[in-house]
Phi, psi and omega in degrees: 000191232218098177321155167304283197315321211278291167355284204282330168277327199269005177246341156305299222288310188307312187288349164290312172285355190262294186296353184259351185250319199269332191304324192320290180300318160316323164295308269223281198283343177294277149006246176002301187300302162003266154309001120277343134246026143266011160262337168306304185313319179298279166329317179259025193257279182333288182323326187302299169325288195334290172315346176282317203287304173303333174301319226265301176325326198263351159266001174270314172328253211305337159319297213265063149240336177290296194303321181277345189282314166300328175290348180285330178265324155316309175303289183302311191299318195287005186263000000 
C-alpha cells in the first residue's frame, strides 16, 4: 500500500483539483450568465426600436389612406 504522507498528500492534491474545478464552472456559469443578459438587453433594446419604427410607418400608412380616401370623396361628391 501507499505511505500514509504520500496518501494524505495525494487526497490534498484530489481536493485542490475538486475545488479548482468547481471555482472553474462557477466562473464559467457566473460568464454564461452574464452574457446572456446583455444579450436579453440588446434583443429588447432592438424590439423597442423596431416597434417605434413600425409605429410610426403604420401611422403614415393610414394619414395617407385618410387622405386619399377623403379626396375619393371629394372626387365623387363634387360630380
Amino acid at each position: 500500500m501507499l505511505p500514509e504522507i504520500l496518501r494524505q498528500n495525494l487526497n490534498l492534491l484530489n481536493a485542490s483539483a475538486k475545488n479548482n474545478k468547481e471555482d472553474t464552472l462557477e466562473f464559467v456559469a457566473e460568464r454564461i450568465e452574464r452574457r446572456l443578459a446583455e444579450t436579453k438587453a440588446d434583443i429588447e433594446a432592438r424590439i423597442s426600436a423596431m416597434e417605434t419604427r413600425l409605429t410610426w410607418r403604420l401611422f403614415a400608412f393610414w394619414i395617407g389612406q385618410a387622405a386619399f380616401f377623403y379626396g375619393l370623396v371629394k372626387v365623387f361628391l363634387a360630380k
